[in-house]
Backbone as a ProteinNet text record, in pm:
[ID]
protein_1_A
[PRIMARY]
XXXXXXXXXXXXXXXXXXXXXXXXXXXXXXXXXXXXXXXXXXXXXXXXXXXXXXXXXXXXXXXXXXXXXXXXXXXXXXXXXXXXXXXXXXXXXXXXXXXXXXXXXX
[TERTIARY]
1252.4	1138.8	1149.6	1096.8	1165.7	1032.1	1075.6	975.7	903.5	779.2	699.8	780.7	816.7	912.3	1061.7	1086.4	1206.6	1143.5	1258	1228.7	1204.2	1035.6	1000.7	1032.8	1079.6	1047.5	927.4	855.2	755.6	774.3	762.4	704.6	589.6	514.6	371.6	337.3	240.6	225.1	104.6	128.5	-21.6	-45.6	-151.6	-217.5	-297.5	-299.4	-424.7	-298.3	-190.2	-103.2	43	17.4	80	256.3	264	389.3	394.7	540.5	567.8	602.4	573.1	595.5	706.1	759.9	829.2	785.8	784.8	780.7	869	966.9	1097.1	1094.9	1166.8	1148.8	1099	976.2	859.5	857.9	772.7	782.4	736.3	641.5	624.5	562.4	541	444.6	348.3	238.4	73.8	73.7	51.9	7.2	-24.8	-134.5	-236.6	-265.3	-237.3	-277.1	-435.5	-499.6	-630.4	-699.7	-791.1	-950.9	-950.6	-1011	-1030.3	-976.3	-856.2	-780	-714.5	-833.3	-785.1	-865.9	-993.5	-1042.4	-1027.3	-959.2	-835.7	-746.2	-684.8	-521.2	-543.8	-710.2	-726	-815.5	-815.4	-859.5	-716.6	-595.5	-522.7	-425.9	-443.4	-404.9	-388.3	-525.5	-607.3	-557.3	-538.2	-524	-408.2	-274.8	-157.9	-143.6	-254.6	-221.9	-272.7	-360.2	-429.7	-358.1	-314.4	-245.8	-92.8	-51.5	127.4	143.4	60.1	94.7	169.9	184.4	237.3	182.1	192.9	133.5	142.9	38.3	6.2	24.9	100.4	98.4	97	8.7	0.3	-107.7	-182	-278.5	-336.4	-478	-583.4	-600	-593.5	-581	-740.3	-769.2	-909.8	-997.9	-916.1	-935.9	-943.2	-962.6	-966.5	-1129.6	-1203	-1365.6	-1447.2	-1438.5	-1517.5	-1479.6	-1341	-1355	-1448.9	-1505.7	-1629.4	-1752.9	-1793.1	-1911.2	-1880.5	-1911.4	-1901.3	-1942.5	-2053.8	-2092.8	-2023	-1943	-1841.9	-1757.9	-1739.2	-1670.1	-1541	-1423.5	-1314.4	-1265.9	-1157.3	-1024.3	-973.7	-904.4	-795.1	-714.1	-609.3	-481.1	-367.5	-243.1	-149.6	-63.8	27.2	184.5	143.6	16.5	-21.4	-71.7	-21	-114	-201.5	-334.4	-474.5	-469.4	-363.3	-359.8	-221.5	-119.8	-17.1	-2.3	43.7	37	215.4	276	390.7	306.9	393.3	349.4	489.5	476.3	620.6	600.4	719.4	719.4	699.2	674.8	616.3	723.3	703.6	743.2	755.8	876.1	898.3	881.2	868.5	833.2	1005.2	974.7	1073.5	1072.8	1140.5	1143.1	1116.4	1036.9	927.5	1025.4	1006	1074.5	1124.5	1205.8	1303.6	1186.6	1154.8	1088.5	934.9	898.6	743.2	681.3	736.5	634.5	695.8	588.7	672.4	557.1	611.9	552.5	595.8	478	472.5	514	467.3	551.7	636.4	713.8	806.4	702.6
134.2	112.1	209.5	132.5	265	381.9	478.4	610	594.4	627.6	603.9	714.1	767.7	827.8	779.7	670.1	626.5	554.7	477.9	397.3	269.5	182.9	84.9	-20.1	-153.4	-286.3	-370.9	-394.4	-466.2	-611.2	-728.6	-882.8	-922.7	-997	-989.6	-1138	-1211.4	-1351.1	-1338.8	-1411	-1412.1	-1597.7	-1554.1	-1684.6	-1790.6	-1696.8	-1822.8	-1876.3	-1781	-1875.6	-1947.2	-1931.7	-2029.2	-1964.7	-1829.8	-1752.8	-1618	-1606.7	-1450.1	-1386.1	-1222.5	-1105.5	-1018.6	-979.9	-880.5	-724.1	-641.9	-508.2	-395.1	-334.3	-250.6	-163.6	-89	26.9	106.8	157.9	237.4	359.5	315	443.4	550.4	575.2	688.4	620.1	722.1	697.7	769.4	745.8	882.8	847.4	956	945.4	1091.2	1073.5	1201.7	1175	1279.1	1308.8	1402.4	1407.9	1499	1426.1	1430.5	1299.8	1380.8	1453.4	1518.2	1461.8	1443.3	1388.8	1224.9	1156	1008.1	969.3	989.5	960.3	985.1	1122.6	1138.7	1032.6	1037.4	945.7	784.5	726	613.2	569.1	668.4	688.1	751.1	800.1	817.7	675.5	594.8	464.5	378.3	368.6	268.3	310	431.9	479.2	398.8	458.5	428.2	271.4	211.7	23.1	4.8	48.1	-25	45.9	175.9	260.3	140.6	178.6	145.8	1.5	-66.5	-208.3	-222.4	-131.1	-101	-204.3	-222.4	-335.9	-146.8	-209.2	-88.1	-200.4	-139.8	-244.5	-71.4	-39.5	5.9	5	116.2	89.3	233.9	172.7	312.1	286.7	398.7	414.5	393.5	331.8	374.2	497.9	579.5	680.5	783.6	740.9	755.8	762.7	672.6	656.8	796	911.2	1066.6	1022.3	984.1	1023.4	964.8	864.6	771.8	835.4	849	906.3	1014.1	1124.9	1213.4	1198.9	1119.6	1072.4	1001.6	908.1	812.3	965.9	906.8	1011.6	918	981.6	915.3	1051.5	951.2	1025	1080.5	1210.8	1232.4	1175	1131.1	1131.1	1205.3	1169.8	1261.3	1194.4	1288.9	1193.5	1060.5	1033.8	911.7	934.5	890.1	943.3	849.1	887.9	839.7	738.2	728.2	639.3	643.2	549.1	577.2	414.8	449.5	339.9	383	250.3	271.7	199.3	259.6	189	145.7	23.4	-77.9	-150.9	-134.2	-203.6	-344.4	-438.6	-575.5	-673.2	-705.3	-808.9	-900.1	-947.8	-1097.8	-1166.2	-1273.8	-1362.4	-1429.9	-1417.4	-1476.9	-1589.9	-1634.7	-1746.8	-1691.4	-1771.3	-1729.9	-1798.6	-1762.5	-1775.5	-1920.8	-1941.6	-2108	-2193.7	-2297.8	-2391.4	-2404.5	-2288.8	-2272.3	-2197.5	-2194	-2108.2	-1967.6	-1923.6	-1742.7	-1714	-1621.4	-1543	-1394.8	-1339.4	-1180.1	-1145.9	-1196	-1203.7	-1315.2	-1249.4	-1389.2	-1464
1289.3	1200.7	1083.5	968.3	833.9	855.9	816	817.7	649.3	656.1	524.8	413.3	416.2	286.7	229.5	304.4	270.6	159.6	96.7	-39.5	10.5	-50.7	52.7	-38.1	15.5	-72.5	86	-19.8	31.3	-10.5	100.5	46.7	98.9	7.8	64.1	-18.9	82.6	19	-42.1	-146.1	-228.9	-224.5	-126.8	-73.6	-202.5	-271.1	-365.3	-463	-459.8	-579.9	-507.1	-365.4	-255	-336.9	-314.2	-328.1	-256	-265.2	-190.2	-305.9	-314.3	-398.6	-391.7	-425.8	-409.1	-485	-424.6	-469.8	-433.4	-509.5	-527.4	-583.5	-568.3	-691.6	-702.8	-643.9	-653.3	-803.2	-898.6	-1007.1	-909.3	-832.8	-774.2	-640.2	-526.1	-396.8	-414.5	-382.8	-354	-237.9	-158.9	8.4	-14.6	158.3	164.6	304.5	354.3	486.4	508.3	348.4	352.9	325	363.1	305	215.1	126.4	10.9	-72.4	-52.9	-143.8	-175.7	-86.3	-75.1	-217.2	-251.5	-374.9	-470.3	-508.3	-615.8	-624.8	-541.7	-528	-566.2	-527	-561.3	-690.7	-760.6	-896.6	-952.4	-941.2	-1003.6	-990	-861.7	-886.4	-939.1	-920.5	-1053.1	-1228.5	-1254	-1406.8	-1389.1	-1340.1	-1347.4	-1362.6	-1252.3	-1261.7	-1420.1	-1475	-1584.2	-1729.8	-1719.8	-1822.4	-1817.5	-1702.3	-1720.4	-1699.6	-1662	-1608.1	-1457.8	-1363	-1274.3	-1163.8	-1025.1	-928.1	-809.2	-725.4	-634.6	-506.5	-388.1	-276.2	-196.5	-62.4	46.1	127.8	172.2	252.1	272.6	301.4	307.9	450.8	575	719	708.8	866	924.3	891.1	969.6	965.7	796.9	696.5	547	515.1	622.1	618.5	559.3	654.1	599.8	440.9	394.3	213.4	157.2	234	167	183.9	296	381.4	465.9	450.6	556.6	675.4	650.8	833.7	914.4	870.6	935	1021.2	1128.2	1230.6	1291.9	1296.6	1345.2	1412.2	1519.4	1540.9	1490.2	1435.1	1309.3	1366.7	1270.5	1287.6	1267.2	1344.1	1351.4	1326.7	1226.5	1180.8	1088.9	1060.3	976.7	854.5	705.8	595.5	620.5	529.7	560.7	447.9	305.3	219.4	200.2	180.7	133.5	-21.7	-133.8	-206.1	-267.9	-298.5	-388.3	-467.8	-634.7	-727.8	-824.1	-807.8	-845	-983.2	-1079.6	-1195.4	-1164.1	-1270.3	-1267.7	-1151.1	-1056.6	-971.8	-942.9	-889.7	-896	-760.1	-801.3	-687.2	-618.2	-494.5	-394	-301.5	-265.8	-213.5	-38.4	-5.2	152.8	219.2	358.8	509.8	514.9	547.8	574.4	620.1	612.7	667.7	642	571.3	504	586.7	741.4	812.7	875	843.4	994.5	1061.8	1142.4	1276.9	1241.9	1282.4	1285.2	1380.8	1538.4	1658.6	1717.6	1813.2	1898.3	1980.1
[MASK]
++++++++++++++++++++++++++++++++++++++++++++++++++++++++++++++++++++++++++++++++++++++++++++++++++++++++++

């Protein structure tokens, strides 16, 4: 399984325009293993998508909740950033799984 610091290409279907994405390259990664710092990172996101024209593909953990509300109470986590985003120059679309359909599992 790749480790989150390697260099990621992501494909991801975008359902409303009945295509798959591709994302490569990453101009940079933000990840944060500190809540403090998840609402920075997703306001420095956002600049970068709307300044550079860039596409953002990752994910904000469960456990990311306290950055919203301090009352929200979780598990910490360990070994997991709480947001990790690449941010990839403009992307092209690819041709999806043989036969139109896939499975996540066997």
């Amino acid at each position: 399984m790749p480790r989150l610091n390697e260099i990621p290409e992501i494909i991801l279907h975008h359902a409303d325009a009945g295509t798959w994405l591709r994302f490569h390259a990453p101009r940079t990664v933000l990840r944060t293993e500190n809540p403090e710092e998840v609402l920075p990172a997703l306001r420095e996101i956002e600049a970068l998508v709307e300044k550079k024209g860039w596409h953002a593909a990752g994910f904000l953990s469960y456990e990311a909740a306290p950055a919203f509300d301090p009352a929200f109470r979780v598990v910490p986590s360990r070994d997991f950033p709480l947001l990790w985003f690449g941010l990839f120059p403009p992307l092209c679309v690819v041709a999806g799984p043989a036969g139109g359909s896939y499975s996540l599992f066997p």
